[in-house]
N, C-alpha and C positions, 0 to 999 in steps of 0.2 A: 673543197678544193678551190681555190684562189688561183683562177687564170683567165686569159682573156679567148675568146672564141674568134675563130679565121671566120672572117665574112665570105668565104669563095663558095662559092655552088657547088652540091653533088652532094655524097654520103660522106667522106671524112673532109677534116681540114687537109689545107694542102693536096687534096687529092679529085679536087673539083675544075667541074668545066664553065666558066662564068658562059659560055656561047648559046649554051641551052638551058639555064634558069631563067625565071623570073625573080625579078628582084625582090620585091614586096612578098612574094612567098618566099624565098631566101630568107632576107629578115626578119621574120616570125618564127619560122623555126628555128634560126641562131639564137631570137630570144628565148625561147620554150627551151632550147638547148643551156641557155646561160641558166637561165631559172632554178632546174636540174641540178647542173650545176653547183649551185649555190647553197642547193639543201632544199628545194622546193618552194622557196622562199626570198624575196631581193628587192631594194630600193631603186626606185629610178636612178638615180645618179650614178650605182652600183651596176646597173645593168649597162645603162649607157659606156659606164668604162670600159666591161668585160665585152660588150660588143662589137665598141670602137663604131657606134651612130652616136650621132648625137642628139640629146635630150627629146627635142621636136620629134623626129621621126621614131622613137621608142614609145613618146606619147599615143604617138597615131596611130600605130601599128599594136599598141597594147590597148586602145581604147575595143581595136575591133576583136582581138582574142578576149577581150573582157565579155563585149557580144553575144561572143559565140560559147561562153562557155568554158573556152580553153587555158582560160585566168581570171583567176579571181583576185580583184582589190582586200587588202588587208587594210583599211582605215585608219585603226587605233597604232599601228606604224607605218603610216604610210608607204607601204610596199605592194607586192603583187606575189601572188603566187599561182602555184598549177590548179586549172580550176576542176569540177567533175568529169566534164566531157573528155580530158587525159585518161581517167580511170575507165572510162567506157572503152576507147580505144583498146587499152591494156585488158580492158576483161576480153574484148572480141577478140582481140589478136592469141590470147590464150586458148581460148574456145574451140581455134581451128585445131589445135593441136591437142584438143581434149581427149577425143574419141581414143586417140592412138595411146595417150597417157592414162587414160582410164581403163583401158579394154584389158591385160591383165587383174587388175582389181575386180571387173565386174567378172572375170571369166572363175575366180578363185570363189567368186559368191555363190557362182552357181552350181559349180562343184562341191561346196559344202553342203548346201540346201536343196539344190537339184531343183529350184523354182528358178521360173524367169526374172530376168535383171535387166533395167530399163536406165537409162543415162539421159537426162533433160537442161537444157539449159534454155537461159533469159536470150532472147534476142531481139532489142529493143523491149517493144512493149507487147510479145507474144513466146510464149512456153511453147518449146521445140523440144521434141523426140525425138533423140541424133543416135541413138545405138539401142540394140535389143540382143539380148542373148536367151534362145527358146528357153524352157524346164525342160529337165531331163524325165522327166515323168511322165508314162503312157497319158496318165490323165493332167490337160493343162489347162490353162486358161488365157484366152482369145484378148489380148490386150491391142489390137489394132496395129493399123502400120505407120512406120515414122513419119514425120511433120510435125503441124503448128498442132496443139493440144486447144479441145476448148471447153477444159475443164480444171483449170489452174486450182479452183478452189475445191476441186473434189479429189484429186488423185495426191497422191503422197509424196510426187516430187515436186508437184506444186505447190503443195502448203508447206511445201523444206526449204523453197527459197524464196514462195511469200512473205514469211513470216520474220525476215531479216530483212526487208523493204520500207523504207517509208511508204506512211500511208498515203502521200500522194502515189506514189511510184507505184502502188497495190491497187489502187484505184484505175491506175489506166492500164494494168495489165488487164485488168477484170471491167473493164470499160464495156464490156456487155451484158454485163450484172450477175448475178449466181441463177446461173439456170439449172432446175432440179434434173438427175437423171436418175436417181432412185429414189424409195423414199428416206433413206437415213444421206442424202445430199444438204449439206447445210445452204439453205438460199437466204438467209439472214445476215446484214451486216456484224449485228453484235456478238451472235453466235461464231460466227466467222474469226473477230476479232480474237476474242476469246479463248477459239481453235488454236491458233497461230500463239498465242502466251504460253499456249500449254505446250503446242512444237517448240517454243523458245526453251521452257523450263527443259522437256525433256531432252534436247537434243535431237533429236527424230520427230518423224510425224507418221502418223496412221491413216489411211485410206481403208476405214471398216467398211466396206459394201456402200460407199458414195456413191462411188462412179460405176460399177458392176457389181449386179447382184452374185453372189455369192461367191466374190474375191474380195482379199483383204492383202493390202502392201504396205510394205513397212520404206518409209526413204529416208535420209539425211544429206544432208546439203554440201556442198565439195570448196572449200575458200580458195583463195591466191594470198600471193604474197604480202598484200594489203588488207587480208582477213575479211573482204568484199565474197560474199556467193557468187559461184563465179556456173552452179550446175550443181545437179543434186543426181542420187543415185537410187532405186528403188530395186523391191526383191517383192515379187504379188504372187501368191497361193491362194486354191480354192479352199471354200472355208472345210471343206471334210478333209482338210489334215492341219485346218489351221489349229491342231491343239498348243497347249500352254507352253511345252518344251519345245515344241518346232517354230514356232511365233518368237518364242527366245532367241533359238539358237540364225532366225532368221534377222533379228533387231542385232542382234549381238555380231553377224558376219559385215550386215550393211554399214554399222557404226565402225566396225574397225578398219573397212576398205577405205570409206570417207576421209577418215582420220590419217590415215597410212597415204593417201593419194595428196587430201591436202599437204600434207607434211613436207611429199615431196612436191609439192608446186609454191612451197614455204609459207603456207596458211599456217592462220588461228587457229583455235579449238575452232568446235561449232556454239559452242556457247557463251561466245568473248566480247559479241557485240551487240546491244539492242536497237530494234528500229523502234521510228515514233511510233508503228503503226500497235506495237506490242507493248506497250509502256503503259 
């Protein structure tokens, strides 16, 4: 779309109050807006027109979203585009509204399987447990109360959205290292590594009695419209009914919820994109 952007304060053009901006934040977000715009993508000269600043003050005001993360320099055509720290935004702002978009999906798991169903997302550089739905089953299992997780590398929704992570970005979620809570808990980098190829291959991931002795949960990972993991979904049962057919029909509910939710939040498969950390 070829148009030029209202420099006036507030949320739309024309529909602003210059009396209560600041200018210099004005500016950056009319650029970020121009950006957009443009395709996520734009030449200085190109931005300067579409903004109607001129050249110097686009310089200076793109030098510091470049800073921060909010644009990235394109060199090899000397332009600018949206940088990662946008996609972070977009994943949080999606997050808030996860619970309510996913709680159908997990509620339909648990009705098939009658095991408990757990909903986890990335928040910065800590795995949060944002929903629970009990098992319907006299006999259940004790999966703790929601908050931060400090078990990203042992439980099944952690390794659903490790495993699509750069390995820098894996690294500082797990910035406390693998600490054992059972003995089948992987506390080894390479085994770790490893782990997370095989949640790539498979689409899901396993929590065989890592994290609790004699549970085992099956998760996969929830996209956005950027095919970014944006929160993963788990379904945990004790092992005396983990048999062959319920272990299925439990992989087989979680994968289609995931699939079915991403779908509607316009995600990828789960299998569409590799991180370094699995390569």
């Amino acid at each position: 779309m070829d148009q030029m952007i209202s420099r006036t304060a507030g949320g739309l053009p024309g529909e602003r109050s210059e009396r209560h901006s600041i200018q210099s934040v004005d500016r950056a977000m009319t650029l970020l807006e121009a950006i957009a715009e443009a395709g996520g993508e734009c030449t200085l000269t190109e931005l300067s027109r579409r903004t109607q600043l001129n050249i110097s003050t686009c310089h200076h005001l793109l030098s510091t979203l470049v800073q921060r993360g909010y644009v990235a320099k394109v060199p090899v055509r000397r332009s600018y585009a949206l940088g990662a720290r946008i996609h972070y935004l977009c994943n949080a702002s999606l997050q808030v509204g996860l619970p309510a978009r996913a709680a159908p999906f997990i509620e339909r798991i648990n009705e098939r399987t009658g095991e408990t169903v757990h909903l986890a997302v990335l928040q910065g550089d800590a795995m949060m447990k944002i929903a629970k739905r009990e098992s319907r089953h006299a006999v259940r299992v004790d999966t703790g109360t929601l908050g931060k997780s400090d078990a990203p590398h042992a439980t099944a929704t952690g390794k659903a959205m490790l495993a699509w992570l750069p390995e820098d970005d894996m690294r500082r979620v797990l910035s406390n290292g693998l600490p054992r809570f059972t003995p089948k808990t992987i506390t080894e980098w390479p085994a770790l590594i490893e782990a997370l190829r095989q949640v790539r291959r498979n689409g899901y991931a396993i929590d065989d009695e890592e994290y609790q002795p004699g549970v085992i949960c099956i998760g996969a990972p929830i996209r956005d419209h950027n095919g970014a993991v944006v929160g993963a979904i788990s379904a945990s049962t004790p092992t005396m009914r983990a048999k062959d057919d319920h272990l299925a029909l439990v992989r087989e509910q979680v994968t289609a919820a995931v699939r079915a939710l991403s779908s509607e939040l316009g995600g990828l498969n789960a299998q569409s994109r590799a991180p370094a950390a699995a390569e």
